[in-house]
C-alpha positions as CSV (number, residue, x, y, z in Angstrom):
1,X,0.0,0.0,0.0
2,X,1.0,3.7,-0.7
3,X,2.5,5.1,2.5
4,X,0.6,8.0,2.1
5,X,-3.0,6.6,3.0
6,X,-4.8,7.1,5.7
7,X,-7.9,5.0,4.9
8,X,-7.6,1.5,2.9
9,X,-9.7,-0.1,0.5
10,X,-9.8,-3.6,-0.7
11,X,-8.9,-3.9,-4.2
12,X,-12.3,-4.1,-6.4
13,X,-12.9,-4.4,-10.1
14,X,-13.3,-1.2,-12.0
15,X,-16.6,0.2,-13.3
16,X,-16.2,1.4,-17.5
17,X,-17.1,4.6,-17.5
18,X,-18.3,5.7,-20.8
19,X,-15.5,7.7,-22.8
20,X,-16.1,10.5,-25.2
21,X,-13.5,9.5,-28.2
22,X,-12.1,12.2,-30.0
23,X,-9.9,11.9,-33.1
24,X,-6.3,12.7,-33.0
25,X,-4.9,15.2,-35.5
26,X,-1.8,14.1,-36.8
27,X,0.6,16.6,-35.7
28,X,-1.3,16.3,-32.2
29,X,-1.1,12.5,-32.3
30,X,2.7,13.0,-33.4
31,X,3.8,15.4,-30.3
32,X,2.4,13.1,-28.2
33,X,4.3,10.1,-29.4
34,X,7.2,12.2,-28.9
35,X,6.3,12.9,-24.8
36,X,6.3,9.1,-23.9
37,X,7.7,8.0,-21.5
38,X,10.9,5.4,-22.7
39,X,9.3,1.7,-22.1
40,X,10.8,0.5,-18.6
41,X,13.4,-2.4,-18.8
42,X,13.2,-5.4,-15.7
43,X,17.0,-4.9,-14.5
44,X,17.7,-7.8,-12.4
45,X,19.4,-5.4,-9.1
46,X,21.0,-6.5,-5.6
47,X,18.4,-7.2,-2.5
48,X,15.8,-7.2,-5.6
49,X,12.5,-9.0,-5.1
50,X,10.9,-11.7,-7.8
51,X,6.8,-11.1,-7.7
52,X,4.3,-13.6,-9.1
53,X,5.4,-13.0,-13.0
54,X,9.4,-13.2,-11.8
55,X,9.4,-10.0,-12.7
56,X,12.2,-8.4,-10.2
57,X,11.6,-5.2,-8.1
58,X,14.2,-3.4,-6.1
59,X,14.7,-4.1,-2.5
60,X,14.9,-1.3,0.0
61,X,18.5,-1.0,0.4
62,X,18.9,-0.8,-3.8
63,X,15.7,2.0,-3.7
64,X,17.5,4.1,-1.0
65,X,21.4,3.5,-3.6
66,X,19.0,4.3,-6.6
67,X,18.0,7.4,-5.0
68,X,21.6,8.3,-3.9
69,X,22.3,8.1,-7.3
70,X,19.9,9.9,-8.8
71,X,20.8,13.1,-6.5
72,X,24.2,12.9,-7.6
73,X,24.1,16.6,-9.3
74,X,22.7,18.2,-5.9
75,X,25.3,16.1,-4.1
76,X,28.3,17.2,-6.1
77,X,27.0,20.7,-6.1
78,X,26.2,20.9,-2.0
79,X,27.5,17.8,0.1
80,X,31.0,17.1,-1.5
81,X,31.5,20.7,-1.9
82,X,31.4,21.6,1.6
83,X,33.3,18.1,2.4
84,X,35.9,19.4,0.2
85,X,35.9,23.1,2.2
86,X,35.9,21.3,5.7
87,X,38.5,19.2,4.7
88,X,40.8,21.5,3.4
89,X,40.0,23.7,6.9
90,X,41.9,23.5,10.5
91,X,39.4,25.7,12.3
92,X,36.1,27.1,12.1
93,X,36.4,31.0,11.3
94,X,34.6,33.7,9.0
95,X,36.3,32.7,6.2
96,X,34.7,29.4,6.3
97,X,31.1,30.5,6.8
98,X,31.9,33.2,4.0
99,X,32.9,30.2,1.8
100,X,29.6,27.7,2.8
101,X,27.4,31.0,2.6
102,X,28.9,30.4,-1.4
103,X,27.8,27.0,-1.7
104,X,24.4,27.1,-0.2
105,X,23.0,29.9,-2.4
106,X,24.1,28.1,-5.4
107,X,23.0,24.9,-4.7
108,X,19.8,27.3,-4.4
109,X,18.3,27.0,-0.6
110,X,17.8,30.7,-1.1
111,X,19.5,33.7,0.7
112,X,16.8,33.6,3.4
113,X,17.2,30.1,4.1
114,X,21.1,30.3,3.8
115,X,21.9,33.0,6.4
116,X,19.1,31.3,9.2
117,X,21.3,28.0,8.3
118,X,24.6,29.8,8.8
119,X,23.4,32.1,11.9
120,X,22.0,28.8,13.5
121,X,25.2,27.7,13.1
122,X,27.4,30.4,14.2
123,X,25.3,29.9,17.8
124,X,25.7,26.3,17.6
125,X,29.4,26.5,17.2
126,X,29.7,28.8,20.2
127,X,27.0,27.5,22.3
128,X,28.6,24.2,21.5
129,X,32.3,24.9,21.5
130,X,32.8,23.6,18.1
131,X,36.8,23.9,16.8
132,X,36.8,21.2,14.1
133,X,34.9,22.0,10.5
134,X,33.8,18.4,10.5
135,X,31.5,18.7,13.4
136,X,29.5,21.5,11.6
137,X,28.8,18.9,8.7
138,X,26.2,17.0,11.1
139,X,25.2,20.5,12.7
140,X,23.9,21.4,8.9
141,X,22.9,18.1,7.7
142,X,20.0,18.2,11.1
143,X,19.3,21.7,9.9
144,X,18.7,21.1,6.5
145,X,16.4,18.4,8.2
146,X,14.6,20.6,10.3
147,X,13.5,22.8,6.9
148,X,11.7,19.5,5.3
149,X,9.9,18.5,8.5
150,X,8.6,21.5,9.7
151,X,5.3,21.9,7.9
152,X,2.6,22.3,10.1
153,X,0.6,19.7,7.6
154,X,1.0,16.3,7.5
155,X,2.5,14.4,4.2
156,X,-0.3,12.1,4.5
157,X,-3.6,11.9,1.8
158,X,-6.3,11.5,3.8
159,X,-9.1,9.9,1.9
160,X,-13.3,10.9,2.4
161,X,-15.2,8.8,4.5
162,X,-17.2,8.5,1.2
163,X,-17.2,9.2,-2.0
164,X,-14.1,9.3,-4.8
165,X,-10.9,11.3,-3.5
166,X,-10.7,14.1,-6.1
167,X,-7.3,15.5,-6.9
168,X,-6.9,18.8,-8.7
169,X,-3.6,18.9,-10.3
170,X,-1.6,22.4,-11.7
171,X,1.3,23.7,-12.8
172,X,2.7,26.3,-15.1
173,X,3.6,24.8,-18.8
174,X,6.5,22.4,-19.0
175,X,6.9,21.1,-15.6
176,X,5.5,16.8,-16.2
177,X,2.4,17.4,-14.9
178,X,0.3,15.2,-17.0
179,X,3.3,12.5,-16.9
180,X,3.4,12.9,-13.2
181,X,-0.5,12.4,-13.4
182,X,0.4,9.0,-15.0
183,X,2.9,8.0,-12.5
184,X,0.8,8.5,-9.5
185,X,-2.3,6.7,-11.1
186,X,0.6,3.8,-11.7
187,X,1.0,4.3,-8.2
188,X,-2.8,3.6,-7.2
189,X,-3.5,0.7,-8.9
190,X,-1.0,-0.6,-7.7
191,X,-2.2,0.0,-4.2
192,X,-6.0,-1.5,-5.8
193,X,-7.5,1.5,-6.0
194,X,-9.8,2.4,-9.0
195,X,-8.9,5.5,-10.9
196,X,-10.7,7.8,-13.2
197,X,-8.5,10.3,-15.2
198,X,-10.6,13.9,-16.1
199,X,-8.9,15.7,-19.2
200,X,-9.6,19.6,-18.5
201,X,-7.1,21.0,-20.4
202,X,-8.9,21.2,-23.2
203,X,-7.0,24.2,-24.9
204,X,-4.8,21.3,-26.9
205,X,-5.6,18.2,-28.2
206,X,-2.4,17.2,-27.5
207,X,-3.1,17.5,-23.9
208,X,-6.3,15.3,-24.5
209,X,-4.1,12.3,-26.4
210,X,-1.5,12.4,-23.9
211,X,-3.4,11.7,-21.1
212,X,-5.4,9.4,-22.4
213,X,-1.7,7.8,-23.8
214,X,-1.2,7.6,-19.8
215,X,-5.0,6.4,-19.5
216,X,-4.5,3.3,-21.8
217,X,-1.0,2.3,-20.5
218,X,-2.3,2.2,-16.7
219,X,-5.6,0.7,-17.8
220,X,-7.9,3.7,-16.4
221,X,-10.9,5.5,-18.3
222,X,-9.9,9.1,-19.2
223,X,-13.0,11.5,-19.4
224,X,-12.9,14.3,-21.5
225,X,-14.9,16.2,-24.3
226,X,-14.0,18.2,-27.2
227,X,-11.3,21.0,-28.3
228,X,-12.3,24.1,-26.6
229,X,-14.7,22.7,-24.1
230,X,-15.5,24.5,-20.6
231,X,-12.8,22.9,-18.6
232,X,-15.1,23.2,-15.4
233,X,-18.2,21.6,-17.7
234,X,-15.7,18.9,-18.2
235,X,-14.8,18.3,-14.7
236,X,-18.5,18.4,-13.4
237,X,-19.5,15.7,-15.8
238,X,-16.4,13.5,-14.5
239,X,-17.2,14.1,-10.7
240,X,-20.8,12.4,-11.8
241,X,-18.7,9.8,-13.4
242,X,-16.5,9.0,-10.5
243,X,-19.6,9.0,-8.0
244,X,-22.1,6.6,-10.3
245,X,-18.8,4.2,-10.9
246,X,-17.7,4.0,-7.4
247,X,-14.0,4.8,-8.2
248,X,-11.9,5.4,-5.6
249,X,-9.9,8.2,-7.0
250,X,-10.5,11.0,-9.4
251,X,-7.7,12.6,-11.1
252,X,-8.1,16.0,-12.7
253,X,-5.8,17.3,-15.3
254,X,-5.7,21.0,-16.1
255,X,-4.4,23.3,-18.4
256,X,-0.5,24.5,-17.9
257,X,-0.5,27.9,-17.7
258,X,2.4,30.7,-16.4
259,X,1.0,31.6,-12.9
260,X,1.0,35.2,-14.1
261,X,-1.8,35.0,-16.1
262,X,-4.8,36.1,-14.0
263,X,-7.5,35.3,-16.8
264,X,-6.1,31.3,-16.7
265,X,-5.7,31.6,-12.8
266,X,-9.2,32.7,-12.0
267,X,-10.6,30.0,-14.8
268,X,-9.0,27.6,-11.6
269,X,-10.8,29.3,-9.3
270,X,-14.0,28.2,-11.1
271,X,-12.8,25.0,-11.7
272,X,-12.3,24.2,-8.0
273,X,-15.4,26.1,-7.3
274,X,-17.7,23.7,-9.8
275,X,-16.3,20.5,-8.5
276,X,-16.7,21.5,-5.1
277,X,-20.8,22.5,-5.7
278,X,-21.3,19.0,-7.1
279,X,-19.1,16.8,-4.6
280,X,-19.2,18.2,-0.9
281,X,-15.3,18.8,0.2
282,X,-13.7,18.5,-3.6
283,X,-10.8,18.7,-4.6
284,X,-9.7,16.7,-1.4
285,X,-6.3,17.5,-2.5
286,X,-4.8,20.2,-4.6
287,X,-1.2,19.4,-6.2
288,X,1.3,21.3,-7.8
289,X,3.5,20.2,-9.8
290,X,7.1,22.1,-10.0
291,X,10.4,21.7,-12.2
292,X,13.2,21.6,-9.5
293,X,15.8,22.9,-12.8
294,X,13.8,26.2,-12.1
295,X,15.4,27.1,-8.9
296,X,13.8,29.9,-6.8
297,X,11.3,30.5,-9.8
298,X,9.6,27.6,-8.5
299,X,9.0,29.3,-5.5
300,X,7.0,32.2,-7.0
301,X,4.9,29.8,-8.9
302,X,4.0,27.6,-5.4
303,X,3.5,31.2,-3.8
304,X,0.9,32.6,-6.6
305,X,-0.7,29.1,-7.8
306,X,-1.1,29.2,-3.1
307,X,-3.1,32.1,-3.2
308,X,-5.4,31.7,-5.9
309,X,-6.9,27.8,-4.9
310,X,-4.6,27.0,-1.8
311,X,-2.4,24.5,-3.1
312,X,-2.0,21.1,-0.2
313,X,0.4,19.4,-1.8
314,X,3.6,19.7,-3.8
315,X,5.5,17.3,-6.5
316,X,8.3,17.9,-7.4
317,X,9.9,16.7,-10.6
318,X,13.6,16.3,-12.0
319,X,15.6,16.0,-9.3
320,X,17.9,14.2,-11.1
321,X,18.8,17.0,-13.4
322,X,19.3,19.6,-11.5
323,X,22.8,20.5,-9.2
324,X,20.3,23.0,-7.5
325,X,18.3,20.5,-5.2
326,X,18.8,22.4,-2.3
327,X,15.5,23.8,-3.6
328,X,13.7,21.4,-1.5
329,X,14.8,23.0,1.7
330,X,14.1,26.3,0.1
331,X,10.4,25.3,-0.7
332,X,9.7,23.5,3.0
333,X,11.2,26.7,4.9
334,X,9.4,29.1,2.6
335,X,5.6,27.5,2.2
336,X,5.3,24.7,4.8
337,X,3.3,22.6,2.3
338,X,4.5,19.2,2.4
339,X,6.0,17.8,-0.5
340,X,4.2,14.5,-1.3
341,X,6.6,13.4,-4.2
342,X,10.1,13.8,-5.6
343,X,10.5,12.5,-9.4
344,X,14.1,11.3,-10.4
345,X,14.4,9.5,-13.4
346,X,11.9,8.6,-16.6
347,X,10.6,5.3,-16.1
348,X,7.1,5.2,-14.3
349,X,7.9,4.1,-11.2
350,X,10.7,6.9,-10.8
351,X,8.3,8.7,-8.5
352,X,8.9,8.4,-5.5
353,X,6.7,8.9,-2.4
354,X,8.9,11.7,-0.5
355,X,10.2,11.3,2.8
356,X,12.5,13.7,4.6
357,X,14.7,11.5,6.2
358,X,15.5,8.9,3.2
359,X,16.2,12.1,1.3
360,X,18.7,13.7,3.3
361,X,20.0,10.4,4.3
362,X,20.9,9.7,0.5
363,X,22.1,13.3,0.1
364,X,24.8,12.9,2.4
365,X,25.8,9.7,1.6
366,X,24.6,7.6,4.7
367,X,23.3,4.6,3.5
368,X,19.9,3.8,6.5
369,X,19.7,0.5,5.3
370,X,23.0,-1.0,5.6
371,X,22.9,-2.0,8.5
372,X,19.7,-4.0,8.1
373,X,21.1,-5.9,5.3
């Protein structure tokens, strides 16, 4: 099960819904070909698992080394960086913090968050009685730690007593948002839930064929009407859907936009406004989805996209190519909205359900699971 639930359900065969088709136009059809995801390869890995169909899946130890891995960029940028400063140090003076100061803003935790981290620091070192540079390697590693836990909200999705649990997912243009849409539905059915996917970005038809691309490959129904429809139409028809099939979860899809447009961030408003009219407490969960190669941009967007429909969850995407990952302690310091996925990698299971600890665990290079192997 998905670490995230609060409620269970018993797995249950899904109800068709009936599916609008509409025709793909070539060039549409051909962009979306192009957006696939690359088809996954079984690679057999160390502490890796054999299911029913001998198909292997990785074990926790080789999750928590694929991780490491993946963070490499970030790790170069931030951990080995100030390794290589401490190292190379005697004694803790202003020349050192002067130098870390340098490697936290461009590993981009932000100037705000970089001077609390360094003038927490500078206390802990005299309070403490710190002389060696190494020490101040654990003292930053538990306040790096301190950022990601502190949201006053917990990380957990927690279902309706009845009803499908409708998520509302947005994001500016460009970020994965409909191929993170398909990696969480993977993530569902796997758990047994039944999903329904609602396409209401219905500005491109491309946006149409690539979720229903994502629709077909996780075996889910994909609601959605034609070019140019009202997106919030569109979403009220699939909330009547999700409650007359009995699914479990309702994804909605919307438009990408640049959170500066106020005409496309008030046409969310009403979209949230609709679904919540026909289905007491919907959207159950707002997520936005942001590109972690766009640095402290990705903080205006979480702050704008916030105050238009209050945004209650946060995935964030290509970690794995970006040297700038100290963005995620940027984002928990700034916003205290919990950040309910990390994506790093391609393949469909390379989203991973966050959790503060594994990630600044693999960032510095301690391996949690060793010892339990």
């Amino acid at each position: 099960m998905l670490g995230w639930f609060k409620k269970k359900f018993s797995k249950k065969e899904e109800t068709a819904a009936p599916v609008e088709e509409l025709p793909l136009e070539p060039a549409a059809e051909e962009e979306v070909l192009e957006q696939q995801a690359p088809v996954e390869e079984v690679v057999a890995v160390e502490g890796a698992v054999a299911d029913e169909k001998g198909l292997k899946t990785p074990g926790l130890g080789s999750m928590f080394r694929q991780l490491s891995t993946r963070l490499s960029l970030t790790k170069e940028s931030l951990v080995y960086r100030i390794d290589t400063l401490f190292l190379g140090k005697k004694e803790i003076d202003a020349d050192l913090f002067d130098e870390l100061e340098e490697i936290l803003i461009t590993a981009d935790l932000g100037i705000n968050t970089t001077m609390e981290i360094l003038d927490d620091a500078r206390k802990r070192v005299k309070r403490d009685a710190l002389s060696d540079p190494k020490e101040l390697r654990a003292v930053l590693k538990e306040q790096l730690r301190s950022f990601i836990i502190q949201s006053d909200t917990s990380a957990e999705l927690v279902m309706p007593d009845s009803g499908p649990f409708v998520i509302m997912v947005v994001g500016v243009n460009g970020v994965g948002k409909t191929t993170t849409i398909g990696k969480i539905t993977n993530k569902f059915k796997k758990s047994g839930q039944s999903v329904l996917l609602v396409a209401a970005d219905t500005f491109r038809a491309a946006a149409v064929a690539q979720l229903k691309i994502w629709g077909e490959r996780n075996n889910v129904n994909v609601v959605h009407q034609h070019e140019g429809a009202d997106p919030s139409a569109v979403a009220f028809d699939a909330i009547d859907q999700g409650v007359a099939g009995n699914y479990d979860v309702v994804i909605v899809d919307t438009a990408g936009r640049l959170h500066t447009q106020v005409n496309l961030m008030e046409e969310l408003k009403k979209i949230k406004r609709v679904m919540g009219k026909k289905l007491a407490g919907a959207p159950h969960e707002i997520l936005l989805v942001l590109d972690a190669t766009t640095g402290q941009n990705a903080i205006s967007q979480a702050k704008l996209f916030n105050e238009t429909v209050g945004i209650t969850g946060l995935a964030l995407t290509k970690l794995d190519g970006t040297a700038k990952g100290g963005i995620v302690a940027n984002i928990c310091r700034e916003l205290g909205i919990p950040i309910r996925f990390i994506g790093i990698g391609e393949q469909i299971d390379d989203l991973r359900d966050f959790d503060p600890d594994e990630f600044i665990d693999a960032l510095f290079g301690e391996d949690s699971y060793t010892n339990q192997q």
